[in-house]
C-alpha positions as CSV (number, residue, x, y, z in Angstrom):
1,X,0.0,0.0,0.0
2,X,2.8,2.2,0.8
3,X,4.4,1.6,-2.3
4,X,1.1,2.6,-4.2
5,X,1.3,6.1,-2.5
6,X,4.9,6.9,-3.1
7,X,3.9,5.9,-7.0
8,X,1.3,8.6,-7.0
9,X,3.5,11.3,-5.4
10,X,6.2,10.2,-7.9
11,X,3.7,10.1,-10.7
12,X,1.8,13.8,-10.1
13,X,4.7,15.9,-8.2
14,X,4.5,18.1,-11.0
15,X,0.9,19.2,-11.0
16,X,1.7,19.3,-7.0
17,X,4.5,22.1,-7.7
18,X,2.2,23.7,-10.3
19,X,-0.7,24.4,-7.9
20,X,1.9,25.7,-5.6
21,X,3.7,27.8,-7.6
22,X,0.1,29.3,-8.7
23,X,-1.1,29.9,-5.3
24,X,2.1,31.6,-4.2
25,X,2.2,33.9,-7.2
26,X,-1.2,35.0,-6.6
27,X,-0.2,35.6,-2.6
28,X,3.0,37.8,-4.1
29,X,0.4,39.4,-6.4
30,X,-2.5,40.0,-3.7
31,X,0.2,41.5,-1.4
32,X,2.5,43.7,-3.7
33,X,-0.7,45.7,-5.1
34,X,-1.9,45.7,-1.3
35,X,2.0,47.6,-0.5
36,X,1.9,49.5,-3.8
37,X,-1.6,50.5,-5.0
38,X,-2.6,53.1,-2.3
39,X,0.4,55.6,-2.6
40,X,-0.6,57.7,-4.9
41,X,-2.9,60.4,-3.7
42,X,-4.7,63.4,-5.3
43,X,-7.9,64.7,-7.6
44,X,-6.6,62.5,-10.4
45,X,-7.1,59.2,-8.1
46,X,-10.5,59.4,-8.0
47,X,-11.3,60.5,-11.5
48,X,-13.1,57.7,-13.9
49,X,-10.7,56.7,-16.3
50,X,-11.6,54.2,-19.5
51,X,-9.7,53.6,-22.8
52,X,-6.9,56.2,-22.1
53,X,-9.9,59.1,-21.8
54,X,-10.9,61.1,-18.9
55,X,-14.1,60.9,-19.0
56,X,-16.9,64.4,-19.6
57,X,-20.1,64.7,-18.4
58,X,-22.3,63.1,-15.8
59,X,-22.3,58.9,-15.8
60,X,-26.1,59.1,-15.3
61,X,-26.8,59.9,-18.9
62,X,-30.3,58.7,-19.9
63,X,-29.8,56.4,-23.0
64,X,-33.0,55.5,-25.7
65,X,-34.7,52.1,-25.0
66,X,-34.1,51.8,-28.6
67,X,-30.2,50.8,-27.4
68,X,-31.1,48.2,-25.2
69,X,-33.1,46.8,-27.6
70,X,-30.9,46.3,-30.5
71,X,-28.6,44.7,-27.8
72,X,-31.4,41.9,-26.4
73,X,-31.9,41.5,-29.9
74,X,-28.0,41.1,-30.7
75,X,-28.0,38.7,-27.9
76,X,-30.8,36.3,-29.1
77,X,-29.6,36.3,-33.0
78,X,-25.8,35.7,-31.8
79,X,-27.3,32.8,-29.7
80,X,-29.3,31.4,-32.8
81,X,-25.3,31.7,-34.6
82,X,-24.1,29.7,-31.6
83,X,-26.7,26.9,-32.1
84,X,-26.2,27.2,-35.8
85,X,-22.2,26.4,-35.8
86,X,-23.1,23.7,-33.8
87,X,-25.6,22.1,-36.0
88,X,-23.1,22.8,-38.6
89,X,-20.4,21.0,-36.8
90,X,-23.1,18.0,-36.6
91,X,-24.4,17.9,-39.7
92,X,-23.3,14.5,-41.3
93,X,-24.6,12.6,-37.0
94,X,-28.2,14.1,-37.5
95,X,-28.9,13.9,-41.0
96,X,-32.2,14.8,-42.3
97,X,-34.0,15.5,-38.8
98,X,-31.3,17.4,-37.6
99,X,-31.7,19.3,-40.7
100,X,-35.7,20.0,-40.5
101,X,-35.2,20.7,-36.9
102,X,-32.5,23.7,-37.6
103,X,-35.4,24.7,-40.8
104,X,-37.9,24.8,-38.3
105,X,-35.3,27.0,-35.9
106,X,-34.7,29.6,-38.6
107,X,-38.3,29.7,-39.6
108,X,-39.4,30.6,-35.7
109,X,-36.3,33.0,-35.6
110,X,-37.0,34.7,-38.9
111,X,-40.6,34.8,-37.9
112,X,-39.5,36.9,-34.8
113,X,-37.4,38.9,-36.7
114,X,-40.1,40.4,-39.2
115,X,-42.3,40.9,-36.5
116,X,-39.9,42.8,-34.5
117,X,-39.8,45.1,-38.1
118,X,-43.5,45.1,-38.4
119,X,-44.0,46.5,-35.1
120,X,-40.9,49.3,-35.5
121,X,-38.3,47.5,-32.8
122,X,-35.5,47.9,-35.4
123,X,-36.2,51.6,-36.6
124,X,-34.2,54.5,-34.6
125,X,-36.6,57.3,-35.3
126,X,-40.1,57.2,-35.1
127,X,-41.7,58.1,-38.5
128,X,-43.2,61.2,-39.2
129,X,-46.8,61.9,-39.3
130,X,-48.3,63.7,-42.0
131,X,-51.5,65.6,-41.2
132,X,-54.1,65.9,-43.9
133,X,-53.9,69.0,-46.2
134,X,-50.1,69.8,-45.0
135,X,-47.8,69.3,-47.6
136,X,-43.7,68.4,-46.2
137,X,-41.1,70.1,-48.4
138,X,-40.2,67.4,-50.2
139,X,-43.5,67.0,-52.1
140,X,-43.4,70.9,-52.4
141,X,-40.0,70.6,-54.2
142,X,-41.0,67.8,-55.8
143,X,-44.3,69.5,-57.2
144,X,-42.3,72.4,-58.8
């Protein structure tokens, strides 16, 4: 039995040594930017700073709906591309079913995606109304 163990240590010393060495490079780490990181004082410290800019303006700007929008619906087509490459990957295991079933994932996906232009989710700016008997310049130019 004692054998057996001394096997194992000889067998798996390295990964032993690796976790080690990790674990201590992340104490040097924790502690150096612990003795290093708070000596610098000033306005500049507690400015926002992203990208190399110093940021203007207030960080409570009010963004359009619209934005969050387009990004929900980034989300859900990137997760259709994500199913997609994988039924790719698959194509020659799940033959003709595998094939209907992506079909049928595209149609419900494409369905979704002309309903969201039906009801105006993909366009920036509202459309403008035009009341009866008011002509918009461009028809006026276009008239003459």
């Amino acid at each position: 039995m004692d054998g057996q163990v001394m096997e194992d240590v000889a067998q798996h010393w390295a990964t032993g040594l690796f976790i080690l060495a990790v674990l201590g490079l992340c104490v040097v780490m924790i502690g150096a930017s612990s003795l290093l990181g708070g000596r610098s004082q000033g306005p500049s410290k507690s400015l926002p700073f992203e990208s190399g800019i110093v940021g203007t303006g207030s960080a409570r700007q009010r963004f359009s709906v619209k934005f969050y929008l387009v990004a929900m619906l980034f989300v859900i087509f990137d997760i259709e591309a994500v199913f997609l490459f994988a039924w790719a990957v698959a194509v020659e295991e799940v033959g003709w079913a595998g094939f209907w079933g992506a079909a049928v994932f595209i149609f419900i996906l494409l369905a979704g995606l002309i309903y969201d232009s039906r009801v105006g989710a993909l366009e920036w700016a509202p459309k403008r109304r035009v009341e009866p008997g008011v002509q918009s310049k461009a028809s006026i130019h276009s008239a003459e």
